[in-house]
N, C-alpha and C positions, 0 to 999 in steps of 0.2 A: 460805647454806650455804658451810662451807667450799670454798675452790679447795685441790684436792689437784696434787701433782706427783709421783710415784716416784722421778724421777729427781733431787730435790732431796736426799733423804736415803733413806738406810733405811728404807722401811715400814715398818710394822705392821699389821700387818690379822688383825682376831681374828673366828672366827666361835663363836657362841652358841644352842644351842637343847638338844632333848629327840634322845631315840635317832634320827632322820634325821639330825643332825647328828656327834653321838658317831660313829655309824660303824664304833663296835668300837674306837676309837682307843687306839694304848700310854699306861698313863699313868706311862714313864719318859721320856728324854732319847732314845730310838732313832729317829733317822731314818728308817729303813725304815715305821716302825709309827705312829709318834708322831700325822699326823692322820688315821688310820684309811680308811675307803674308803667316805666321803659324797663329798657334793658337794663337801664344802669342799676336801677331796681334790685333786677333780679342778681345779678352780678352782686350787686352788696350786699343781698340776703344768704347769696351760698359764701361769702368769703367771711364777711360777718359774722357769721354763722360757724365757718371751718378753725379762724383765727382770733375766735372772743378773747382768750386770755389776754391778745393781742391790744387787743380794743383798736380795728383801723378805722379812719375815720372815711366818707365816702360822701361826697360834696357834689352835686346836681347845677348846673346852672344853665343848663340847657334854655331857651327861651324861642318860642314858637314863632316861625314865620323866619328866622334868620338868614340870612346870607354870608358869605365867608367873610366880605366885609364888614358885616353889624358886628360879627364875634370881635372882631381885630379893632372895633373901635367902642368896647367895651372891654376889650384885653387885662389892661390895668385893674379893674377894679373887678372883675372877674375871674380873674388864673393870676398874673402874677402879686397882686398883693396878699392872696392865700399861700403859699409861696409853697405849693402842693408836689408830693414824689413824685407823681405820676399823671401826668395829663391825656384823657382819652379824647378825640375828636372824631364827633360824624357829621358831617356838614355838604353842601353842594344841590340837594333838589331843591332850594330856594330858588341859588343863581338860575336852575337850568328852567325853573318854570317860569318866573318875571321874563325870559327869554324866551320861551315859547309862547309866552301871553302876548310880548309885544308891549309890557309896561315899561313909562321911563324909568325903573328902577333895572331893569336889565337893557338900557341903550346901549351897555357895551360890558364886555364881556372881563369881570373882575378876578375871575374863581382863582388863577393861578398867579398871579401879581398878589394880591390879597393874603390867599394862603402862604406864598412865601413871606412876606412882609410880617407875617403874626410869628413864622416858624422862625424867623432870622432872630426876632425879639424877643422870641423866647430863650432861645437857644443862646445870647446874648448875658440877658438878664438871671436868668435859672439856667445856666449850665449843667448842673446833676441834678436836674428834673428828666423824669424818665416821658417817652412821648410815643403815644399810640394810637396812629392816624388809619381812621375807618372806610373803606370802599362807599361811599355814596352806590345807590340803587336804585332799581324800579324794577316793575312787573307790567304785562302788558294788556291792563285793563284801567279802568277808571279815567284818569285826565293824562296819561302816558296815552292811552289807544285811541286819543282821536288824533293824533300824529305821531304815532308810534316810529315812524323811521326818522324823524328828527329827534325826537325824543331820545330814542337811544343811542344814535350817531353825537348826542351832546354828552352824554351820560357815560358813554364809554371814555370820549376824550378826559373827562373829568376823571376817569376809573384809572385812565394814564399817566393823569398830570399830578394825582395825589401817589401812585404807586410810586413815580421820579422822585416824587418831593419824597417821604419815605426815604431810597434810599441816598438822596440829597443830605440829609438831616440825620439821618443814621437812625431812625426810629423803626418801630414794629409796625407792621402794616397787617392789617385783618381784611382779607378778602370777604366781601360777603354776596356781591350779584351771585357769582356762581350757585352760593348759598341758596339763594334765592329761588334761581334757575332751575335747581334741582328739585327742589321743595314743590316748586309748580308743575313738574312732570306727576307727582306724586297726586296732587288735588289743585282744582283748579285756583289759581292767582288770588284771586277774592278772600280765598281762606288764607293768606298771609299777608299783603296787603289790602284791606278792601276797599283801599280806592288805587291802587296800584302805586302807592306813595307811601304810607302813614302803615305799619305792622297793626296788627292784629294778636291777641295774646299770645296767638302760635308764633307768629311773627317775632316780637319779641324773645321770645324763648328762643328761637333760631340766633338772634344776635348773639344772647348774650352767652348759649354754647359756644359759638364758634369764636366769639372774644377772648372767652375761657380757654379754649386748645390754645389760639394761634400764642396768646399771650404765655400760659404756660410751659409753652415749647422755647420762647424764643429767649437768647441767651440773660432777658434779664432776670429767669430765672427766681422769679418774684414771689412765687406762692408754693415753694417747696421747700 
């Protein structure tokens, strides 16, 4: 895995997924707006913030409603023609809902064909691009709890097949159901997820701590 350093250049650091990600973000040039109020958000407000002399740059393209395959066929013009240090990815409650809904956009099951396919071309294309794949999640309330044991019986597989891909790819992997899991013994689900999908500003705060640890623990050694 690449050795990253901040303080050697300019950053880049893009993050990538479905509406957790997006976050409502502007899609102009406005600073105020520009990466909306996910995690990625917050994440670029404490490093932004930690490593200003730095000046990193921190790139949003998350777009709501995604699938693993919408990312991979927007890839191009999305991650690699920014040609970014570090690539975050949270992606999957798309595939696993079009699939519990029973829409043809989930007739068949793409998440781990897909996700390789993006990760091979990345890895390809940007070989010292750093890559940091996100545990997909739920809670068991909202559009999870009216079939909560398929729901999580897809959810977990997915929890599988991105931790494989991880160490497939030699990337950092950020656990986060567990995350989640815990957070919900603490107060009920609603207050992190409130529809058992979509974070809640607590919610969000939860990502983007434990983004921070797992990433600053792991050998790429990025923000110290």
């Amino acid at each position: 895995m690449r050795w990253l350093d901040m303080k050697k250049h300019q950053m880049k650091i893009l993050f990538q997924g479905d509406s957790i990600t997006d976050g409502g973000r502007g899609r102009n040039e406005d600073p105020n707006h520009i990466l909306g109020h996910s995690y990625a958000a917050l994440i670029a407000a404490k490093l932004g913030h930690e490593y200003a002399e730095y000046q990193p740059v921190f790139i949003n393209r998350g777009i709501s409603g995604d699938r693993v395959s919408d990312l991979y066929a927007r890839w191009n013009e999305d991650a690699i023609s920014l040609q970014p240090d570090l690539i975050s990815i949270l992606i999957g409650v798309n595939d696993a809902w079009r699939i519990m809904d029973g829409l043809p956009h989930g007739a068949t099951d793409r998440f781990e064909r897909a996700y390789r396919h993006l990760l091979a071309e990345t890895r390809e294309v940007l070989p010292n691009t750093a890559l940091v794949l996100c545990e997909p999640f739920i809670l068991n309330v909202g559009a999870p709890a009216a079939n909560w044991p398929e729901w999580k019986a897809k959810l977990d597989y997915y929890s599988e097949v991105v931790r494989g891909l991880s160490k497939e790819f030699n990337t950092v992997f950020v656990p986060l159901q567990s995350v989640f899991d815990e957070a919900a013994q603490r107060v009920e689900p609603s207050y992190w997820l409130w529809d058992g999908v979509h974070p809640t500003y607590a919610g969000h705060h939860l990502i983007a701590e434990q983004w921070l640890k797992v990433v600053r623990e792991s050998e790429l050694d990025l923000f110290f």
